[in-house]
C-alpha positions as CSV (number, residue, x, y, z in Angstrom):
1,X,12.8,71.1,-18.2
2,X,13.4,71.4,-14.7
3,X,10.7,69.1,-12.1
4,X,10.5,71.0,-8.9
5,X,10.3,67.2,-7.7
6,X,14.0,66.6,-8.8
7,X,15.2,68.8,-6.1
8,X,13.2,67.2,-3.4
9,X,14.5,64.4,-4.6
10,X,18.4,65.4,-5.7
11,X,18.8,67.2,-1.7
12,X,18.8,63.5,-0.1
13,X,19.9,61.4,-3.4
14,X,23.1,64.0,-4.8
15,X,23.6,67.1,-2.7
16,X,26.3,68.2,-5.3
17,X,23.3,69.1,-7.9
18,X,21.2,71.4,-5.7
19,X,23.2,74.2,-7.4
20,X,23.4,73.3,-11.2
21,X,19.0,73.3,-9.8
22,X,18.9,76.2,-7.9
23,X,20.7,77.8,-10.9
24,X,18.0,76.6,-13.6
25,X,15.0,77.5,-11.2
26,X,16.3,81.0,-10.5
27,X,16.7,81.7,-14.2
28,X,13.0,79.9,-15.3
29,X,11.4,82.6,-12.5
30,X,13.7,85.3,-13.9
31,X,12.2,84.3,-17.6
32,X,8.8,84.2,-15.9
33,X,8.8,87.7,-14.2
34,X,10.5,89.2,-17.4
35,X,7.5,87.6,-19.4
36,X,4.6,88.8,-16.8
37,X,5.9,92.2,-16.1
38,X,5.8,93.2,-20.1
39,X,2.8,91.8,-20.8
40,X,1.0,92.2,-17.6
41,X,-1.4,95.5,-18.7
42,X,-2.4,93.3,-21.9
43,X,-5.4,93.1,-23.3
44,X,-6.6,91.0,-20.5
45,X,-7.3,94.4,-18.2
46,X,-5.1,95.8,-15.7
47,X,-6.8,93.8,-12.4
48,X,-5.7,90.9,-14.1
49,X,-2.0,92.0,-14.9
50,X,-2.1,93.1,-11.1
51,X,-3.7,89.8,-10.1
52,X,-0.6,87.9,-12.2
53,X,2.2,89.6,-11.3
54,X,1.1,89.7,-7.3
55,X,1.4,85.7,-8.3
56,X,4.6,85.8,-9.7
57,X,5.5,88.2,-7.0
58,X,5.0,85.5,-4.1
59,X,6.2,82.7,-6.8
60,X,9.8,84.7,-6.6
61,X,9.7,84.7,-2.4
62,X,8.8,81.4,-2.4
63,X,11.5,80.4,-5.4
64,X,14.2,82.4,-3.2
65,X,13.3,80.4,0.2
66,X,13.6,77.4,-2.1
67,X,17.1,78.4,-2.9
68,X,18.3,79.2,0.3
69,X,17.2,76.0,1.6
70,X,19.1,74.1,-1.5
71,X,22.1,76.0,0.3
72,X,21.6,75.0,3.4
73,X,21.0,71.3,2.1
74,X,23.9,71.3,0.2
75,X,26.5,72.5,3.1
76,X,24.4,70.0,5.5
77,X,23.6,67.2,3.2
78,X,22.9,64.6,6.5
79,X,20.7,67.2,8.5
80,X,17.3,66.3,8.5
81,X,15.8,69.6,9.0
82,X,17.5,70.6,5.7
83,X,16.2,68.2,4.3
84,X,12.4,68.8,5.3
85,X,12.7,72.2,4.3
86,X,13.8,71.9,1.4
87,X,11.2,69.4,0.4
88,X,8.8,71.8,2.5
89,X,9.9,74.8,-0.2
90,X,9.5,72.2,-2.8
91,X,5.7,71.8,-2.4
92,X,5.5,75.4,-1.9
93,X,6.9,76.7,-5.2
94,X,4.7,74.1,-6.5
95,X,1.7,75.4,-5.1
96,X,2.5,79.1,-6.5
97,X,3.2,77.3,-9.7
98,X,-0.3,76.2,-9.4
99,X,-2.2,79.1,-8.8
100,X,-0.1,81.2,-11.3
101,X,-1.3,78.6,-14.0
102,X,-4.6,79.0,-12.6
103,X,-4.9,82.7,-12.9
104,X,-3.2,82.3,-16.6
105,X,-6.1,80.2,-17.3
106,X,-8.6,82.6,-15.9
107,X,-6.7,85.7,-18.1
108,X,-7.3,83.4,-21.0
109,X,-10.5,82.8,-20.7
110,X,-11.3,86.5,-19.8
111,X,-9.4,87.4,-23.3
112,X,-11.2,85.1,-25.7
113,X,-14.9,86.1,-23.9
114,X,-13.5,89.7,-24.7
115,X,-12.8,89.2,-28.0
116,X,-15.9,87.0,-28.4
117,X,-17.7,89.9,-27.3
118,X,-16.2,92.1,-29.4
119,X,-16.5,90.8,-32.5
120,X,-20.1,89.7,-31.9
121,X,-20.5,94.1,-31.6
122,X,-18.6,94.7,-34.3
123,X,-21.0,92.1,-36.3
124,X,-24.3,94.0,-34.7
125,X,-23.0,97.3,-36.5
């Protein structure tokens, strides 16, 4: 599993692995989207699928800066600036990462009240 900290960490410590990185975080976000977008109008209501995928959204703009600063650190593995922003990116993927977990959570929660609800109707009929 890939530790959004191992880049931060890889872009001063070995360069030469911010692509093998790059690579497995572009295709964990590509799973991600796939995921969110087919399942975004579930049962969980459609504000919520909009709510998600607007996460995921700014989680793939922030996953893309990531890379290109990988890039950047990788051609320039001594410039400091690289490095900053790629450890800059770093915490911000990380903080998408965060508040697309948090708004999973809230869907979840939102689903089992729902069917809490529902089943305490069907049980009143």
């Amino acid at each position: 599993m890939l530790n959004f900290q191992d880049i931060a960490i890889k872009s001063s410590a070995d360069p030469n692995q911010l692509g093998q990185l790059s690579d497995q975080l572009s295709t964990l976000y590509m799973r991600l989207a796939s995921d969110v977008k087919s399942a975004r109008f579930g049962s969980g209501g459609v504000n919520i699928g909009r709510r998600l995928w607007s996460t995921v959204e700014e989680l793939g703009k922030s996953t893309i800066l990531l890379v290109e600063a990988t890039g950047s650190c990788h051609a320039n593995p001594n410039d400091s600036y690289a490095l900053r922003n790629v450890s800059e990116r770093v915490k911000n993927v990380g903080e998408k990462v965060f508040i697309y977990c948090f708004n999973k959570f809230f869907e979840l929660k939102i689903n089992v009240y729902a069917t809490d609800f529902s089943v305490q109707m069907y049980l009143l009929h």
